[in-house]
C-alpha positions in Angstrom: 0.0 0.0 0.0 1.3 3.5 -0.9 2.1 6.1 1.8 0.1 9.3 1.0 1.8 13.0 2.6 -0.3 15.3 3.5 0.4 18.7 3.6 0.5 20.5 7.0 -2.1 23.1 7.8 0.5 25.8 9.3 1.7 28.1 6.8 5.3 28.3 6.2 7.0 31.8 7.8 6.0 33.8 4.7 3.7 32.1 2.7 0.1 33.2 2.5 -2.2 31.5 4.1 -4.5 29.2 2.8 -7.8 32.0 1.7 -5.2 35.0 0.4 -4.6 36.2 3.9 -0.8 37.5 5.0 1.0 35.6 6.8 1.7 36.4 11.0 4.3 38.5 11.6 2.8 40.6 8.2 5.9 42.1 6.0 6.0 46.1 5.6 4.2 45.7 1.9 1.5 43.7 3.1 0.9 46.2 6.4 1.1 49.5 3.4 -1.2 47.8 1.0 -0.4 49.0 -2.2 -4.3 48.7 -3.3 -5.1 51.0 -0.6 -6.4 54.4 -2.0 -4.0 57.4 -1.9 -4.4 60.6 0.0 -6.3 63.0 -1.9 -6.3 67.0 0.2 -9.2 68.5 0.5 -10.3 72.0 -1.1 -10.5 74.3 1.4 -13.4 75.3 2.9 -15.1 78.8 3.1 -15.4 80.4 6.4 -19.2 81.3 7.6 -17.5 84.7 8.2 -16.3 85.1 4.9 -19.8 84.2 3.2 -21.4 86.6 6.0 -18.9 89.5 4.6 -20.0 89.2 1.2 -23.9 88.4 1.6 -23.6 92.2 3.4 -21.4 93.7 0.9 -24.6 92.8 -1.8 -27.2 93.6 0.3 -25.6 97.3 0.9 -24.8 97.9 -2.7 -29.0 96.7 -3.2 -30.0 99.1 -0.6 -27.8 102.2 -2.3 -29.1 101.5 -5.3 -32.6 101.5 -4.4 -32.5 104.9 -2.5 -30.5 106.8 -4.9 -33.4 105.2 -7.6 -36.0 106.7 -4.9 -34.3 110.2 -4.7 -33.9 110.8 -8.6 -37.9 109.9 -9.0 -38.5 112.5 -6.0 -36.1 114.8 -7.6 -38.2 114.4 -10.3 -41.6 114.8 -9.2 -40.6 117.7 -7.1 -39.5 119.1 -10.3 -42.6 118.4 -12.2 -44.5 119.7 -9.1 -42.6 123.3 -8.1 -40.3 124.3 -11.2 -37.8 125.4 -9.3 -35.9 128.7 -10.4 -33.7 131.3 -8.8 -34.3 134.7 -8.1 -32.8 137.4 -10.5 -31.7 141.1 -9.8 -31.8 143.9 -12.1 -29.3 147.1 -11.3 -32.1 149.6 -12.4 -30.2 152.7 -12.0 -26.9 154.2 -9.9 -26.1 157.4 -9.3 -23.0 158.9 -7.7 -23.6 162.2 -5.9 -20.5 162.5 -3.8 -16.9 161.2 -4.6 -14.4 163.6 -3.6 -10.8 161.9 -3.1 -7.9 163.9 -1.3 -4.2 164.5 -2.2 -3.7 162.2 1.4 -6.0 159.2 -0.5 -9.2 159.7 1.8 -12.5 159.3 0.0 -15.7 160.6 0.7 -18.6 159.4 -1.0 -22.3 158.7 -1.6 -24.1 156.5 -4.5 -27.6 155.8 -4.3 -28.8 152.1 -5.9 -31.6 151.0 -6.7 -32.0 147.1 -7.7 -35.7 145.2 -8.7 -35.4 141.5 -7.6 -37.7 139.3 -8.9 -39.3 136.5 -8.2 -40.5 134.3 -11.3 -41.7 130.8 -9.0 -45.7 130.3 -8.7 -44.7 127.9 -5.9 -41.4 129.4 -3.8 -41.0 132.2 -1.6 -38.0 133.7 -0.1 -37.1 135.0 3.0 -34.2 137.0 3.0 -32.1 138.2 6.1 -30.9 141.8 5.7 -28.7 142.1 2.7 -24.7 143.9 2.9 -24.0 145.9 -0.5 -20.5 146.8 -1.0 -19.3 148.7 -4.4 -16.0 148.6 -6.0 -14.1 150.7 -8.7 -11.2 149.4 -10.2 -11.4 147.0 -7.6 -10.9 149.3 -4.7 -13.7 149.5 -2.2 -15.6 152.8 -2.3 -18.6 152.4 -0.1 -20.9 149.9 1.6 -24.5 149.8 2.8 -27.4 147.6 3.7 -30.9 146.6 2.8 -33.6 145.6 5.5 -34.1 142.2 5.4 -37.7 141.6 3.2 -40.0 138.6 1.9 -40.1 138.1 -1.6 -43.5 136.4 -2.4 -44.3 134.0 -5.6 -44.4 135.7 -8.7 -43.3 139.2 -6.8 -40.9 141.9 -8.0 -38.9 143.7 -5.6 -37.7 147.3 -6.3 -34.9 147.6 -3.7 -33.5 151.2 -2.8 -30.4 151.7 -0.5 -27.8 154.3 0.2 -23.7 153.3 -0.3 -21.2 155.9 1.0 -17.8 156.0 2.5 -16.7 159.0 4.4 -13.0 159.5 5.0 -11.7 156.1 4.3 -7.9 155.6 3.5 -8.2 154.4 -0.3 -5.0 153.3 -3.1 -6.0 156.1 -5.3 -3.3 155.5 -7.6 -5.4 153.3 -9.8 -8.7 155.7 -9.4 -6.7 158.8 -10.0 -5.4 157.0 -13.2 -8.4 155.8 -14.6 -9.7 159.4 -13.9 -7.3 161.0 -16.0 -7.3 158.6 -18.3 -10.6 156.8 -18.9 -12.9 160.1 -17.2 -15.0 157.5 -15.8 -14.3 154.7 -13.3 -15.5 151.1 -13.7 -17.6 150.1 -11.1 -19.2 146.8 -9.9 -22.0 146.1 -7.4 -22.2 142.9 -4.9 -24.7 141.9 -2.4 -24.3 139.4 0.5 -26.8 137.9 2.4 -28.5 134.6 3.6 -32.2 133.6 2.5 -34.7 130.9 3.5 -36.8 129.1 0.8 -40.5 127.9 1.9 -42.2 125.2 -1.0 -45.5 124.2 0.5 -45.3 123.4 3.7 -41.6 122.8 4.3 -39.0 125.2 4.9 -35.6 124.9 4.2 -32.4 126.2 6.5 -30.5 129.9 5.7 -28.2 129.4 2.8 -25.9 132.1 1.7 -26.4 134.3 -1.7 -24.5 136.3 -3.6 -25.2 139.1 -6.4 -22.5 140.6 -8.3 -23.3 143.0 -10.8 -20.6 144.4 -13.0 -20.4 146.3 -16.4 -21.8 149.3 -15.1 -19.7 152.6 -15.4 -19.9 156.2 -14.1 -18.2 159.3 -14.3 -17.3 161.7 -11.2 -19.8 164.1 -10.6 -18.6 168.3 -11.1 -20.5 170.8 -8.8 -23.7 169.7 -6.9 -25.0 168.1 -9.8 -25.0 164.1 -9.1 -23.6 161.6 -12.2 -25.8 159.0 -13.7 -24.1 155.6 -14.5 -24.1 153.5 -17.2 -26.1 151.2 -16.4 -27.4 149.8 -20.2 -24.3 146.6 -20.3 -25.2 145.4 -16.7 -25.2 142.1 -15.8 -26.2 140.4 -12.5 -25.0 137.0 -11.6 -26.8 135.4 -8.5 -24.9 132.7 -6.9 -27.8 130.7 -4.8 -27.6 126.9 -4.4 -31.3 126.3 -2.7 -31.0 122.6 -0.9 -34.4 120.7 -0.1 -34.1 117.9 1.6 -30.9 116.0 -0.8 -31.4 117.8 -3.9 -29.5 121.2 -4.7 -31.0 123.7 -7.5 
């Protein structure tokens, strides 16, 4: 009869076992399987702040949008609703009746002005606080007055009457005295100061600060008692009046 060998059910140090499992002790290849997936990193995450940031950043820029689309239609129908338009001053006439100027550059002197302000707005009305006038020839200062402060109701002209002198103030009379001699008259120009208050409907809007100049008028000195007439047919009258209601300037 044959002997048979059978094998023996330990493994051999190394061999696999039976089934495809390693071996005990397990080598360094078959504790690092090779089949095992490989490390992939991660993207990075976005912080809740970060999102937070941005979600207000878009909500901001929505909300600015949407007001300054509010205030251009209210701009609008306020427009459409008031018209809107500045005052505008006339110089009606000047005369000089006094100007006497000394060898030691002290002038003396009396102009009387009248200016019509008018008011062309169905809607507006102005309040104005009294109003400085100061006159200039050649750019030296020759006399200053005031006008009493007045209300100039819608669709309303203003004639405006007021007295400017100087008497015995230390002048540079060596442009006057050359523009006298040469010229026989002296450029002059007119400028009122003041603050004024603007009442549309029911609202009324704080002081804000105006300014008339008028220039291109010119005048000779007067001789004797007789008082000198300006030239008063090239003069212009800028106003410089920025009215602000509520956000919007005209």
């Amino acid at each position: 009869m044959t002997d048979r060998v059978y094998p023996s059910a330990k493994p051999t140090n190394g061999a696999a076992a039976p089934g495809g499992n390693p071996s005990f002790p397990a080598t360094k290849a078959q504790l690092y399987n090779a089949s095992r997936p490989a490390y992939r990193p991660q993207p990075p995450r976005r912080s809740r702040r970060s999102c937070f940031f941005c979600a207000c950043c878009l909500w901001t820029t929505l909300t600015v949008l949407l007001l300054l689309l509010l205030a251009a239609v209210a701009g609008a129908v306020l427009w459409v609703l008031y018209r809107p338009h500045r005052p505008n001053f006339t110089l009606s006439s000047l005369q000089i009746s006094q100007f006497n100027l000394t060898s030691s550059s002290h002038l003396t002197s009396k102009f009387n002005l009248t200016i019509v302000a008018r008011n062309p707005n169905k809607k507006l009305k102005f309040f104005y606080d009294p109003i400085g006038v100061s006159i200039t020839a050649s750019g030296v200062p020759v006399g200053d007055g005031s006008i009493p402060a007045f209300v100039h109701f819608t669709k309303n002209t203003t004639t405006l009457r007021t007295i400017i002198s100087s008497t015995g103030a230390s002048v540079d009379s060596t442009i006057l005295k050359s523009d006298l001699k040469n010229k026989k008259s002296l450029p002059l120009k007119i400028q009122l100061d003041t603050k004024v208050r603007v009442k549309i409907g029911g609202l009324k809007t704080k002081k804000v600060r105006v300014r008339v100049r008028c220039d291109g008028v010119n005048a000779a000195v007067p001789t004797g008692k007789t008082p000198a007439t300006a030239s008063t047919a090239n003069a212009k009258c800028k106003v410089d009046l920025r009215i602000k209601i509520w956000k919007w300037t005209f």
